[in-house]
C-alpha positions, 0 to 999 in steps of 0.5 A: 369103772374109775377114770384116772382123774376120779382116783387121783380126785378119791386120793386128794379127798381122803388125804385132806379129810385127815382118815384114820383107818386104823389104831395101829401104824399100817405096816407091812409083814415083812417091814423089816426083812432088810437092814437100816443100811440097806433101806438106806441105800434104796431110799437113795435110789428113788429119792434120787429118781423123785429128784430127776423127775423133778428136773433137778440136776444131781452132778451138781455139788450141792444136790448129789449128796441129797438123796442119801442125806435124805434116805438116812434122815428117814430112816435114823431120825424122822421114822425110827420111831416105826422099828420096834427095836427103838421102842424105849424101856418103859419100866415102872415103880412102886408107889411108895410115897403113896401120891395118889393127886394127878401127875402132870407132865406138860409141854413134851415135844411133838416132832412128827410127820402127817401121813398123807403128805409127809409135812411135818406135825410140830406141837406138844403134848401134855399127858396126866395120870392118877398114880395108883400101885405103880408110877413111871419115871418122868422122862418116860413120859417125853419118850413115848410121845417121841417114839410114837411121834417118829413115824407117819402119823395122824394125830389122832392115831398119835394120841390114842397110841400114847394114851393105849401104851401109858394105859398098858404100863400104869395098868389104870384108865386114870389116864388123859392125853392131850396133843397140841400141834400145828400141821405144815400140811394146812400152813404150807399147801392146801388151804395154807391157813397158818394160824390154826392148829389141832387138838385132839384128846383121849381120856379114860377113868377118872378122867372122864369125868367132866370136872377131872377134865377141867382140873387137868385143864386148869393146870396145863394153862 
C-alpha cells in the first residue's frame, strides 16, 4: 500500500514527465451542468479559501477582490477555450482559384496553460496545408490555435488538436503543425532552465515526407 509520501512523490513525477493520457481534454460529463456565473462564484470560494491558506490576509484592499478577479479570469479568458459553446465557426470555401502550393500561416499566438502546474505556455504556432477542394479563411487559422489553447493543455495535446480539427474541416492529411513555446513551469520552478523551449510537431499526407517537411521548414525561418 502507498504511503502519503509515494503518492505525493508518484504526482511529482508525472507532473514533470510532461504525460499525456489522452488526445482529448479530460473532461467530466457534467462540466457544464451550471452557468459561467455560477462557476464563477465557486471558483471564488476556494480561490478565496487557497489564498487563506496561504496566510494572506483578504480584508485588505488590494487582495479582497482576488479571488472573484481570479475565478472570472478562469472562466472568461484563460479556459473558455473548454466550453464547446466558444468553438469558432469554421466554415470553409471552394478553391476556385485553383491554388494547389502550400498555404503557410506562421507566428499565430499561443496563449496557454501547462496541466499539471497551471503556468502559463507562451509561444507560436506555425500551421501549412496543401489547398485542395476546399480552403479555410486565414484567420480561422489564429482561431483554432486560440480556442484550443484556452484550456489546460500539454502541448503535444494542443498540436494534435489543431492539426485533428484542420484535418476534419480540409478533409485532407496534407496538413503540418508546428508549436513553439516556452513552459513558465521549466523557467519559473523546477529546473528553472530559462532559455529552452519546446517543439513539438504533427504532419500527415504529404507532409510526411522528408523534403515537404524541409520545404515547410525553409519557409517558416
Amino acid at each position: 500500500m502507498n504511503t502519503l509520501k509515494d503518492t505525493n512523490t508518484s504526482i511529482d513525477d508525472i507532473g514533470d514527465s510532461h504525460v499525456m493520457t489522452s488526445i482529448e481534454t479530460p473532461m467530466r460529463s457534467d462540466a457544464f451542468a451550471v452557468s459561467a456565473s455560477e462557476k464563477i462564484d465557486r471558483i471564488a470560494k476556494l480561490f478565496y479559501g487557497i489564498m487563506h491558506e496561504l496566510g494572506l490576509d483578504l480584508n485588505d484592499d488590494s487582495l479582497s477582490g482576488t479571488p472573484h478577479r481570479v475565478a472570472k479570469m478562469y472562466i472568461n479568458e484563460l479556459f473558455y477555450g473548454l466550453n464547446p459553446l466558444n468553438k469558432p465557426n469554421l466554415s470553409t470555401f471552394s478553391n476556385k482559384y485553383g491554388y494547389n502550393k502550400i498555404l503557410i500561416e506562421k507566428d499565430i499566438c499561443v496563449n496557454s496553460a501547462c496541466e499539471h502546474h497551471f503556468l502559463p505556455i507562451v509561444g507560436k504556432a506555425h500551421i501549412g496545408y496543401l489547398a485542395k477542394e476546399k480552403v479555410i479563411g486565414l484567420s480561422k487559422l489564429n482561431r483554432i490555435v486560440d480556442y484550443y489553447a484556452h484550456r489546460p493543455q500539454v502541448q503535444e495535446r494542443l498540436t494534435i488538436q489543431i492539426f485533428n480539427e484542420l484535418r476534419s474541416i480540409l478533409q485532407t492529411d496534407d496538413i503540418i503543425v508546428v508549436i513553439e513555446a516556452d513552459h513558465l513551469c521549466v523557467s519559473a520552478r523546477g529546473v528553472k532552465d530559462i532559455t529552452s523551449s519546446t517543439l513539438t510537431v504533427e504532419h500527415g499526407g504529404i507532409f510526411s515526407t522528408a523534403d515537404k517537411r524541409a520545404e515547410f521548414f525553409n519557409l517558416i525561418k
